[in-house]
C-alpha positions in Angstrom: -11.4 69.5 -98.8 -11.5 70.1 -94.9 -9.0 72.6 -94.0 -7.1 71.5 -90.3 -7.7 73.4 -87.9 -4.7 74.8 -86.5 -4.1 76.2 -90.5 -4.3 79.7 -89.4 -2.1 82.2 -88.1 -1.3 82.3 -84.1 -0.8 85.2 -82.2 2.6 86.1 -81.6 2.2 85.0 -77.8 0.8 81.6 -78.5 3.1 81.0 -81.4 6.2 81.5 -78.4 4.4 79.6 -75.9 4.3 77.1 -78.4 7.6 77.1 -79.6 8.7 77.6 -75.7 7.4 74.1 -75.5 9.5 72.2 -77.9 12.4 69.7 -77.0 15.5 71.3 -76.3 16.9 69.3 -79.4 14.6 70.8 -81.6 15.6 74.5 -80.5 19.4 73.5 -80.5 22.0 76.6 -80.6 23.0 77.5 -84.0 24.7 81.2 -84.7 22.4 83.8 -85.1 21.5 84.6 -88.9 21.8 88.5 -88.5 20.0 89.3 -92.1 17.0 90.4 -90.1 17.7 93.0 -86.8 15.1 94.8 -84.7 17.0 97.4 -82.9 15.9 98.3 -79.7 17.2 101.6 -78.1 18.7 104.7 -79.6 22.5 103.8 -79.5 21.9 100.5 -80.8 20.1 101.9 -83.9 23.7 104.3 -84.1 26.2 101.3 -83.6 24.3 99.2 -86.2 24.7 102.3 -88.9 27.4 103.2 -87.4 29.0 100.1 -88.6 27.4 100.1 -92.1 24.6 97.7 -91.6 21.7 99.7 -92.0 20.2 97.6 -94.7 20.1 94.9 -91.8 18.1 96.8 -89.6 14.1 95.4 -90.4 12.5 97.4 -87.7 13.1 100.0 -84.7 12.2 101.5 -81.3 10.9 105.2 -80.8 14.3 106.3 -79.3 16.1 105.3 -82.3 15.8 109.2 -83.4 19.3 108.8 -85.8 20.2 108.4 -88.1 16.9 110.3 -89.2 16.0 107.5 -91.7 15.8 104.5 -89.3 12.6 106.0 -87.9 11.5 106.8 -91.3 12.5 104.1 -93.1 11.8 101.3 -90.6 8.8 99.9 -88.9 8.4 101.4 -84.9 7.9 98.7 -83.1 7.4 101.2 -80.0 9.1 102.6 -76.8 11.7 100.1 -75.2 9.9 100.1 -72.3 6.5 99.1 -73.0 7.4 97.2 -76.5 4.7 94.9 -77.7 5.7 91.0 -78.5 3.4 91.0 -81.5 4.7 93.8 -83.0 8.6 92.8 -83.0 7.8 89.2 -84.1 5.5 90.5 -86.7 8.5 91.8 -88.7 10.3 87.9 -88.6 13.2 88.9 -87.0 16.4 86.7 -87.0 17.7 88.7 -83.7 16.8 90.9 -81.6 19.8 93.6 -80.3 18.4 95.7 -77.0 19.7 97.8 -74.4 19.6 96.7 -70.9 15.7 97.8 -69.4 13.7 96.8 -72.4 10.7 95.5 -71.8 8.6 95.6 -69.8 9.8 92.1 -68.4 6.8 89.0 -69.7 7.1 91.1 -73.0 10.9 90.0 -73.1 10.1 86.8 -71.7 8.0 85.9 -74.6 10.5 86.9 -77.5 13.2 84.7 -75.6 10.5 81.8 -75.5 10.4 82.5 -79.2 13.7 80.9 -80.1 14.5 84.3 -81.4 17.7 85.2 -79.8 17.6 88.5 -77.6 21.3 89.9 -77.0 21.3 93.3 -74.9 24.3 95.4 -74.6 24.3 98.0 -70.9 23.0 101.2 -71.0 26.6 103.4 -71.2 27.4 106.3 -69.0 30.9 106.3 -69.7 33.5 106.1 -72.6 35.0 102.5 -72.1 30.8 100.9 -72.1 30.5 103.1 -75.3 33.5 101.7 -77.0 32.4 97.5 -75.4 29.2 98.1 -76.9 30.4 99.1 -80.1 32.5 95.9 -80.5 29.7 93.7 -78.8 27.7 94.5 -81.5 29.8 94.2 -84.3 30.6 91.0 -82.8 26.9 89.7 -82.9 26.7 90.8 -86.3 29.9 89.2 -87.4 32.0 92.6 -88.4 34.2 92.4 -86.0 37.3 94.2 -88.4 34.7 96.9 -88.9 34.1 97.1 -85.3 37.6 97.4 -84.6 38.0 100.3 -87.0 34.8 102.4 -85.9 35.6 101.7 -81.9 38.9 102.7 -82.7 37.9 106.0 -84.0 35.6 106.7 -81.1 37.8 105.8 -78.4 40.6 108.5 -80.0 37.6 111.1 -80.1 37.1 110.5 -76.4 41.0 111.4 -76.3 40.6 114.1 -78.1 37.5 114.8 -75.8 39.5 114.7 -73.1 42.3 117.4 -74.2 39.6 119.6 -74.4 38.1 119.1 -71.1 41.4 119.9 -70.0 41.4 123.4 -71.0 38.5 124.2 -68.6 40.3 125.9 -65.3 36.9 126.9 -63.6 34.3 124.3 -64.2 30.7 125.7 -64.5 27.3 124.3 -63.2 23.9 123.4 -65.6 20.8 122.0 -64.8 19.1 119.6 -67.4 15.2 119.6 -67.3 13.5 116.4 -68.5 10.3 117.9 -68.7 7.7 119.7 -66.3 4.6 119.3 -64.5 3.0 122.7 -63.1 6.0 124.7 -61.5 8.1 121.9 -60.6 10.7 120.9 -63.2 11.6 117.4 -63.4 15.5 117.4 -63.7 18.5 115.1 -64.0 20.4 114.7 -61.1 22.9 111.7 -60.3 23.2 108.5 -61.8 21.5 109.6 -65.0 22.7 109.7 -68.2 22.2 113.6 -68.2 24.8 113.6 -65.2 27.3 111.7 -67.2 26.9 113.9 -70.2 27.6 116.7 -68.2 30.9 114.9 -66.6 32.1 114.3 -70.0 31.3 118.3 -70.9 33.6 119.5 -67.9 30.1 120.8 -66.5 29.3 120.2 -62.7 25.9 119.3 -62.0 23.4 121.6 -60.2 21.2 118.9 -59.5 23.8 116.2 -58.1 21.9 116.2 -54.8 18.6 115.1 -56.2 19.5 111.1 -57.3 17.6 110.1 -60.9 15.2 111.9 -63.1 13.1 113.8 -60.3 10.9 117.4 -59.7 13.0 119.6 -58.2 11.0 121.2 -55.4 12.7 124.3 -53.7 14.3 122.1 -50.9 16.2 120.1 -53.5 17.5 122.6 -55.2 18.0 125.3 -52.8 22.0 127.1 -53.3 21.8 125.5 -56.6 22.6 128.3 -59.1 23.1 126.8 -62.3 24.8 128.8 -64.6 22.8 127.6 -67.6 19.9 125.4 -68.0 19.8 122.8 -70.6 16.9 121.4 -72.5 16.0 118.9 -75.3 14.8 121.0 -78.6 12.8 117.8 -80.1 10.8 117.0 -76.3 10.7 120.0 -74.9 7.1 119.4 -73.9 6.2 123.2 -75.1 8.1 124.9 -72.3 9.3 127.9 -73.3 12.6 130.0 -72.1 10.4 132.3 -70.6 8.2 129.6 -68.5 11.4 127.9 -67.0 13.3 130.7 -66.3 9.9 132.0 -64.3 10.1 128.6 -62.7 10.7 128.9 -58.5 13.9 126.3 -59.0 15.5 129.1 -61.3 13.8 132.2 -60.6 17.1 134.8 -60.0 19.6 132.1 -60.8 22.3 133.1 -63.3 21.0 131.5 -66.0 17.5 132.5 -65.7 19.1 136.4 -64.9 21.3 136.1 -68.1 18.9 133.7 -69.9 21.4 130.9 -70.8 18.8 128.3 -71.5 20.2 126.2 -74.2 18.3 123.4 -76.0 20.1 119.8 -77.9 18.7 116.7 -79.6 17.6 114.4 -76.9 19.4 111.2 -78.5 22.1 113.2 -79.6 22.7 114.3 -75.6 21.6 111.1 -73.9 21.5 108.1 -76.1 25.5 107.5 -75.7 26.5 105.7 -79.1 29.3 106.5 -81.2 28.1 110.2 -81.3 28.7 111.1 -77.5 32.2 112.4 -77.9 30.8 114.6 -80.5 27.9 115.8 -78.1 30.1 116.6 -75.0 32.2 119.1 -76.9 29.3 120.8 -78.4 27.6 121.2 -74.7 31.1 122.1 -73.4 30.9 125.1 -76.3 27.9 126.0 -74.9 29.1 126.0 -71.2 32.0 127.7 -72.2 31.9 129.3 -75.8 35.2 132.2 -74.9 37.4 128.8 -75.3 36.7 128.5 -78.8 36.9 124.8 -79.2 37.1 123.7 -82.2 34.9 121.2 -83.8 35.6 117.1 -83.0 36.9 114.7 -86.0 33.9 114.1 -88.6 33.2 110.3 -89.5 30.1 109.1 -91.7 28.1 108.2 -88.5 28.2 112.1 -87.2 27.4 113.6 -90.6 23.4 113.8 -90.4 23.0 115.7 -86.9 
């Protein structure tokens, strides 16, 4: 018996293009079946726990670093920003959750063309995006009690937050280094999510005059004088205390003189899920450890830092 000859499995690209081709009628709007999620970005992964729906979740993104088993339970469909079509429709997803900036763009374009609906939800920088993005999702997936309950709790621990920010009478200054190339340390200055972290912290910003994720050469940072120098601990790219403190951008600063180089989970610091309150007041008790804060409300999403 003569087999056809389209009987055989098409590329993920084609099988979009094809689909992409259909009459409108035959791709008409029905509500998203959300048995079947790729998460796309860190705080995604943490709202979609978060709100107990973990068992949902088919496949992730290399930034979706917690809870720890989403990585290691869940297929990586890879970083958000060069993801791989064929990859996230090889797992059949039902929908597709991402933050804003996944892509890069044709890779987006083809899982759209794919009838697959792609929702995204805005990078947040600030507690009121946190606590939308929190009820967005639980909107797409149709908890929308649950989401009330968890963005609830969040938004009280960014009051909470904020009565501790409050004791802080002489704010400080840190520098957060990204990484490093040679001598020059590439650091977070405004508009980054470092820079709002450190807002939410009650820590001023050494690096404010540099704008994004850049190397701070000497003229940059010149008068800076951070007090303390912040670091991921999972990507610190093998730089040592020693090797940034030696650095000419903090050569003889305070916190290379009184080596206050601290080091956080990179998704714990910068992802911005229902974590960041949790993750400002432990940097603030770094920044300031003689005001003895004391430790923000535990909930079931902040229990396996």
């Amino acid at each position: 018996m003569l087999r056809p000859a389209f009987a055989f499995p098409l590329p993920a690209t084609l099988l979009a293009l094809a689909l992409a081709l259909l009459p409108a009628t035959a791709r008409a709007q029905t509500p998203p079946d959300t048995g079947r999620v790729v998460a796309i970005g860190g705080a995604v992964t943490e709202i979609l726990y978060a709100l107990g729906l973990g068992e949902r979740v088919v496949a992730v993104d290399t930034s979706s670093t917690y809870p720890p088993q989403a990585l290691k339970e869940k297929p990586n469909v890879g970083y958000i920003r060069a993801l791989s079509p064929e990859g996230v429709l090889s797992v059949g997803p039902s929908l597709i959750i991402a933050l804003d900036g996944a892509g890069p763009p044709d890779a987006v374009t083809v899982l759209k063309a794919a009838a697959i609906p792609v929702e995204t939800i805005p990078e947040a920088r600030d507690p009121a995006t946190v606590i939308a993005n929190i009820r967005r999702v639980a909107a797409l997936m149709g908890v929308t009690e649950r989401g009330e309950e968890v963005a609830g709790a969040v938004e009280r621990d960014f009051a909470t937050l904020a009565a501790l920010r409050a004791r802080i009478t002489t704010p400080r200054s840190a520098a957060f280094v990204l990484s490093a190339s040679g001598t020059a340390p590439v650091v977070g200055g405004a508009h980054t999510s470092a820079d709002a972290m450190f807002a939410l912290a009650g820590v001023e910003n050494a690096m404010r005059a540099i704008n994004g994720y850049k190397p701070a050469v000497d003229e940059a940072i010149l008068g800076a004088e951070p007090y303390a120098i912040l670091l991921m601990q999972d990507r610190n790219h093998a730089l040592t205390d020693e090797t940034v403190a030696a650095m000419p951008a903090f050569a003889g600063s305070p916190a290379a003189t009184a080596k206050r180089l601290y080091r956080m989970d990179g998704g714990y610091l910068l992802a911005f899920g229902p974590r960041t309150p949790q993750a400002a007041r432990d940097l603030a008790a770094l920044i300031y450890p003689e005001l003895d804060l004391p430790p923000m409300p535990a909930h079931p999403w902040t229990s396996a830092r």
